[in-house]
MISE-72378 format. One record per residue (C-alpha): y, z, x; residue number from 1; residue in three letters. Coordinates in nm, 2 decimals. Example, Ala and Ser with C-alpha at 12.3 -4.5 7.8 and 13.67 -1.06 7.14 Angstrom:
MISE-72378
{north -0.45&up 0.78&east 1.23&n 1&res ala}
{north -0.11&up 0.71&east 1.37&n 2&res ser}
//
This chain:
MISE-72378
{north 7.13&up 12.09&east 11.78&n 1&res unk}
{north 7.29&up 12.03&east 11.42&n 2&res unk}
{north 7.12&up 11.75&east 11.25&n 3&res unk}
{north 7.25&up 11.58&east 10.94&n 4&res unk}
{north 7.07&up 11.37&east 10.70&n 5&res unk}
{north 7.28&up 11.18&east 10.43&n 6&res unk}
{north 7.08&up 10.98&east 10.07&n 7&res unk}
{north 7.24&up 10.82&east 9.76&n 8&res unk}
{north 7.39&up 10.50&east 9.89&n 9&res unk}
{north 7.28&up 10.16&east 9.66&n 10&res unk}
{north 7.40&up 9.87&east 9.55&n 11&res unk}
{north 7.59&up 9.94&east 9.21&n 12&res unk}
{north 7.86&up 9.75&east 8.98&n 13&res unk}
{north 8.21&up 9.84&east 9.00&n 14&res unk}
{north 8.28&up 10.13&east 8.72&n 15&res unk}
{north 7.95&up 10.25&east 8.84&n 16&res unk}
{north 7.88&up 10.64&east 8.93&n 17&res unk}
{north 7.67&up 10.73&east 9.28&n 18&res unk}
{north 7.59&up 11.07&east 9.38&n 19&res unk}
{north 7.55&up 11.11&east 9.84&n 20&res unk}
{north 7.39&up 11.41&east 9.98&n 21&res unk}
{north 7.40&up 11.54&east 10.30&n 22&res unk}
{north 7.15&up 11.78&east 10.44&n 23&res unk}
{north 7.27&up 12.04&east 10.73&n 24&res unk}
{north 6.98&up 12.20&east 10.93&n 25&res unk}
{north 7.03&up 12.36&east 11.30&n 26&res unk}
{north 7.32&up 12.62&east 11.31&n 27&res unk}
{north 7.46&up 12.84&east 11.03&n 28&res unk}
{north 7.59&up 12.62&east 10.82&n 29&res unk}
{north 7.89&up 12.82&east 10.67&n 30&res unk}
{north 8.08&up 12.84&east 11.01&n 31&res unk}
{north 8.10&up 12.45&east 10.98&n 32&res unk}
{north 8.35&up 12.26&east 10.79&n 33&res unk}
{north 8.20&up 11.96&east 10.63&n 34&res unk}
{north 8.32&up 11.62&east 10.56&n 35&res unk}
{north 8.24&up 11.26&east 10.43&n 36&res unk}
{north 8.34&up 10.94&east 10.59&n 37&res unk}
{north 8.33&up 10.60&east 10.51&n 38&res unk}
{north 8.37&up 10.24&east 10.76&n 39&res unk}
{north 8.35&up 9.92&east 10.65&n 40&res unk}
{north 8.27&up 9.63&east 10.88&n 41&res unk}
{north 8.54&up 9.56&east 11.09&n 42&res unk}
{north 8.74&up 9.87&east 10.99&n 43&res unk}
{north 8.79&up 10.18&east 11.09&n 44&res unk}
{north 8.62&up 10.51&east 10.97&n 45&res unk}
{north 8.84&up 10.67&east 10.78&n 46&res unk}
{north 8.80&up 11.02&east 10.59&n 47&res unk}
{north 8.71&up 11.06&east 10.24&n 48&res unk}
{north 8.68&up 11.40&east 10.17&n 49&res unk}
{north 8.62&up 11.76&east 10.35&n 50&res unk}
{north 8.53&up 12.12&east 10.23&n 51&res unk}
{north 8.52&up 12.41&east 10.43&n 52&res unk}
{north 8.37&up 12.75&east 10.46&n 53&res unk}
{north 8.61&up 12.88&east 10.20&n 54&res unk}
{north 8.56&up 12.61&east 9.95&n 55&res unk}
{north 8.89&up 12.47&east 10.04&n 56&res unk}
{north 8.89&up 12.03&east 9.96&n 57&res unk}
{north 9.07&up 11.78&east 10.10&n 58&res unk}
{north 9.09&up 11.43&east 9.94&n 59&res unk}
{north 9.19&up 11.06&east 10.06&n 60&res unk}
{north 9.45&up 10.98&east 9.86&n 61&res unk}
{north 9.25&up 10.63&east 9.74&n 62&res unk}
{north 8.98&up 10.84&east 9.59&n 63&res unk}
{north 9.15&up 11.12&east 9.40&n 64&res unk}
{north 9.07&up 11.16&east 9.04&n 65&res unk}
{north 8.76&up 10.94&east 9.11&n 66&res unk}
{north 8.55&up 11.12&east 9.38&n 67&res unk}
{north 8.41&up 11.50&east 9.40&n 68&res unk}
{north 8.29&up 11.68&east 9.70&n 69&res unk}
{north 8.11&up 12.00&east 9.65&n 70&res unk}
{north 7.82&up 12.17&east 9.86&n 71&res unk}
{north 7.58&up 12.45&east 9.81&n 72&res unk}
{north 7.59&up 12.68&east 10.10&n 73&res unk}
{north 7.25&up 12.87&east 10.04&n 74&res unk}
{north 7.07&up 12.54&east 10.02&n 75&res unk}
{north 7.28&up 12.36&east 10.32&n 76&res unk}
{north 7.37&up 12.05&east 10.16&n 77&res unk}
{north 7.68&up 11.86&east 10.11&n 78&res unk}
{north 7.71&up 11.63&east 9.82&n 79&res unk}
{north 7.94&up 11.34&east 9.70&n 80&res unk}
{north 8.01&up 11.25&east 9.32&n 81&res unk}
{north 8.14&up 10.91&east 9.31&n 82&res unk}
{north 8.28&up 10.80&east 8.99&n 83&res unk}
{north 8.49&up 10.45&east 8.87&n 84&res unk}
{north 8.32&up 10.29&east 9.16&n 85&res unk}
{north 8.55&up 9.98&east 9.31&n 86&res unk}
{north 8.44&up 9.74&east 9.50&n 87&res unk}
{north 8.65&up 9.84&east 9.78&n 88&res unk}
{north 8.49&up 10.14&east 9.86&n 89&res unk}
{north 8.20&up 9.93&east 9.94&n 90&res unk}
{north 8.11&up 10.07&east 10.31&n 91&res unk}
{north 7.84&up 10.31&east 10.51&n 92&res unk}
{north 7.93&up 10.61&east 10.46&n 93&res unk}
{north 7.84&up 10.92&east 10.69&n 94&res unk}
{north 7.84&up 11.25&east 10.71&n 95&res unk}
{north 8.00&up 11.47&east 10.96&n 96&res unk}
{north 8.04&up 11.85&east 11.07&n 97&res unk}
{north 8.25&up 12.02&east 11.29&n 98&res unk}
{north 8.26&up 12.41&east 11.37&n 99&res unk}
{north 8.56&up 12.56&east 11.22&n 100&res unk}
{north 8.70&up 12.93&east 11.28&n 101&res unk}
{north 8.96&up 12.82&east 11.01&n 102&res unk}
{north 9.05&up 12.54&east 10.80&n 103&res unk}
{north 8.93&up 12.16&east 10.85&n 104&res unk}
{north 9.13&up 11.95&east 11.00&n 105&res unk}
{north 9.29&up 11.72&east 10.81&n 106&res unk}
{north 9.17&up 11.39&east 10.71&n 107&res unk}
{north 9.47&up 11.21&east 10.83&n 108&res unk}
{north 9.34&up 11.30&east 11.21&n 109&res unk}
{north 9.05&up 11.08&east 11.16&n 110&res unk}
{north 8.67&up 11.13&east 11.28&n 111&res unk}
{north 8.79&up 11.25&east 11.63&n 112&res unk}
{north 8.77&up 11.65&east 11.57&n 113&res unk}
{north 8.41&up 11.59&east 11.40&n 114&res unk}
{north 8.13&up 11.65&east 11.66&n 115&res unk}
{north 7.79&up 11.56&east 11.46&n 116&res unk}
{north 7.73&up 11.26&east 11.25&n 117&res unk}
{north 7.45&up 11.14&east 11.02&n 118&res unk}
{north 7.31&up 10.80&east 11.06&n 119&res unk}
{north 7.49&up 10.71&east 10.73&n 120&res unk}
{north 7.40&up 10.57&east 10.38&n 121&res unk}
{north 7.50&up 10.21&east 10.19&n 122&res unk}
{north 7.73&up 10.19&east 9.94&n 123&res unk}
{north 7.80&up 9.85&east 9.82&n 124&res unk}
{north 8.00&up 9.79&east 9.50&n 125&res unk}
{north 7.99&up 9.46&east 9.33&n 126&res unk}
//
């Protein structure tokens, strides 16, 4: 019964800045730990960034320094700050949630442990 709506994606030159959101309606959405993935055509998805309940962030090591995820818990949205846009983080990129008691899991597991998805937003970087 979670839904999850993602916006922000465009077409944007590389150096460029995007901001993604993420809306999160059906269930409480602080017991859920939050995360942004990204898959490019022919690859796999692959984690970007996560936050949980406690605020606690986990980055991909190809976008630290360069991308910020923060969410605002009263509002129910998760959000994305892309900076230094490259073109290889060209890809759809989706949001997921998965109930947590504790921590997220960590990014290196994949998209496995997430249970709902958004239908995902464009970001191509030329």
């Amino acid at each position: 019964h979670v839904q999850l709506v993602e916006s922000g994606g465009d077409s944007v030159q590389a150096g460029g800045s995007l901001r993604l959101s993420c809306t999160f309606s059906g269930d409480t959405y602080s017991r859920y730990c939050m995360a942004w993935f990204r898959q490019a055509p022919g690859k796999e998805r692959e984690g970007v960034a996560s936050i949980d309940s406690h605020g606690s962030i986990m980055y991909a090591d190809g976008v630290k320094g360069r991308f910020t995820v923060s969410q605002d818990n009263g509002k129910n949205t998760l959000s994305l700050q892309m900076n230094s846009l490259k073109p290889e983080d060209t890809a759809m990129y989706y949001c997921a949630a998965d109930y947590s008691v504790g921590y997220c899991h960590p990014l290196l597991m994949g998209p496995e442990p997430y249970t709902y998805w958004g239908q995902g937003t464009q970001v191509t970087v030329s």
